[in-house]
N, C-alpha and C positions, 0 to 999 in steps of 0.2 A: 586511459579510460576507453574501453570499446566504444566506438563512436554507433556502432549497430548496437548493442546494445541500449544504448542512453536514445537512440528514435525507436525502438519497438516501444519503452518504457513511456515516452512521450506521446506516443500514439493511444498506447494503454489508456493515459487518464485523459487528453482530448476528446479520443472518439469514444472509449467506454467509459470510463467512472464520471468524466463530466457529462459529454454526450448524454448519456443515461440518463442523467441526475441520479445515480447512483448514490452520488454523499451530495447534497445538496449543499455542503458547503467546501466544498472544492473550489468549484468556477471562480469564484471573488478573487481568493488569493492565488490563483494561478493565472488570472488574466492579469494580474496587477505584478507580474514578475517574483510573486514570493512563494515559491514551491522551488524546494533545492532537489535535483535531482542528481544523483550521483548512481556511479556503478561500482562496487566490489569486484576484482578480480578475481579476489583469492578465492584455492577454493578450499582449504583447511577451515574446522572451526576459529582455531585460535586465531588466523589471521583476520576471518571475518567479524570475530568478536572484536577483535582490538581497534578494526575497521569502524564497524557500529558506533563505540565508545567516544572513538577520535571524533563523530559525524556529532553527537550528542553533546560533547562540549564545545565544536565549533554552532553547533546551533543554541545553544546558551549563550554566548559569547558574544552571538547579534543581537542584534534589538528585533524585534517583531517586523517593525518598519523595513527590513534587511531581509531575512531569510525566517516566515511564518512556522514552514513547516519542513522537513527533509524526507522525500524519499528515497530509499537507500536501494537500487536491486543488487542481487546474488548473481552473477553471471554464471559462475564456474563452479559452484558449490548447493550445499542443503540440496539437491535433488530430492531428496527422500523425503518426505512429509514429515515422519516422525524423527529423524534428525533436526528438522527443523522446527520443530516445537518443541525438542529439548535445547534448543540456543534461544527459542524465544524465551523460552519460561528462564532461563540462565540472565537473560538480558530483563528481562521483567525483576530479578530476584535482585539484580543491580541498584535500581533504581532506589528504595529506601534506604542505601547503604550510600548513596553518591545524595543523601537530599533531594534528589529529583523526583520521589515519589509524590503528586499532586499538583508536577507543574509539567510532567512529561508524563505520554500512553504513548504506549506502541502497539498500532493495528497492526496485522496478520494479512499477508497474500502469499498466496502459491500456485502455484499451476496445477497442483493435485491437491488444493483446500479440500477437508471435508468436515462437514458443521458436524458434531458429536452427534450420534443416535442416527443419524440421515444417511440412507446409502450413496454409495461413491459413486453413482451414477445419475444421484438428482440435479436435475439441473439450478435450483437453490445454489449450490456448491459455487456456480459460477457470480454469483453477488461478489465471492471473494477468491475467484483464482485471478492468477496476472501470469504475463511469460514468463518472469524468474522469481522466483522467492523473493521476496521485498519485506523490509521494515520501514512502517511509516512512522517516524517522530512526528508525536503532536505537542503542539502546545495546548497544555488543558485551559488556560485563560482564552486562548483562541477560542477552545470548543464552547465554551461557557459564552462569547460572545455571540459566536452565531447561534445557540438558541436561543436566545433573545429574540429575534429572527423568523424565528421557527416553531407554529403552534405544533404541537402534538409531535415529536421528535423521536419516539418511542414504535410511531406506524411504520418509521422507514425501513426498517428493515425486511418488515410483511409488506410492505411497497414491492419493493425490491425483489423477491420472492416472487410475486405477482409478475413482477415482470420479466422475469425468464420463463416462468410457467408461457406466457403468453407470448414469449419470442419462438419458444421452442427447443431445443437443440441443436436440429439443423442449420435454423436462421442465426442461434450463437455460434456455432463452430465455423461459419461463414463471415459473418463478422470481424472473428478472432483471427481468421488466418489472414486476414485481406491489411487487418491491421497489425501486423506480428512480421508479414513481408515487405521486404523493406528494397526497395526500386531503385537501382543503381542507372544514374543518367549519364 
């Protein structure tokens, strides 16, 4: 496993998606060691599918108390956006055929997200790009437990939104690079 790769990914959700509070319920389970974070090498679909699948029944496999959630990144592969929304939607189509529909989601990052209808250059987009294409295994019992938690769960998104509007551009693409480089001692 690229060891640069697995600290830009680390950096991604410390300094951005927690930092942020970007997903509010991040922070809990990754300060408490259960956020699996792994890298794909490969960069063909098939092998990154079979990758995915293998990460999906090792996180079944745990107990919650072990491994919450798995992020998966793409190191070497999905570049393309639209390549990578037809393996998501492939990997989504999985799931009520393996049973795991309503106990597994898979969110969506990429380094070139773009939210439908939104130009490719709003800064919204960056709520969900990351440096390599990533699939995030969730457990939907998890989800279901933090909004319990959580009044009004439905604003975060328009949160979020808000708050790139309000960073700006400049101040994300500054952010992104500072955390994306990776400091060899």
């Amino acid at each position: 496993m690229s060891a640069k790769a697995q600290q830009i990914v680390q950096n991604w959700l410390e300094q951005w998606v927690i930092a942020l509070n970007l997903c509010p319920f991040a922070k809990h389970p990754y300060l408490k060691g259960l956020v699996r974070v792994v890298i794909c090498e490969d960069a063909d679909e098939n092998g990154i599918f079979r990758f995915v699948l293998a990460e999906l029944d090792n996180l079944i496999q745990n107990r919650p108390s072990e491994i919450e959630t798995t992020v998966i990144g793409i190191e070497n592969g999905l570049k393309d956006f639209d390549e990578y929304l037809n393996l998501l939607d492939q990997l989504e189509a999985i799931l009520p055929q393996t049973g795991l529909e309503g106990i597994i989601q898979i969110a969506s990052f990429h380094p070139d997200y773009c939210f439908d209808g939104v130009s490719e250059n709003d800064v919204s987009n960056y709520t969900n790009r990351s440096p390599y294409p990533l699939f995030h295994l969730i457990r939907e019992d998890s989800v279901e437990k933090a909004l319990e938690f959580y009044s009004e769960p439905e604003k975060i998104p328009m949160a979020n939104v808000k708050l790139m509007q309000d960073m700006g551009e400049e101040n994300i693409h500054k952010m992104l690079k500072g955390m994306y480089t990776i400091v060899r001692g």
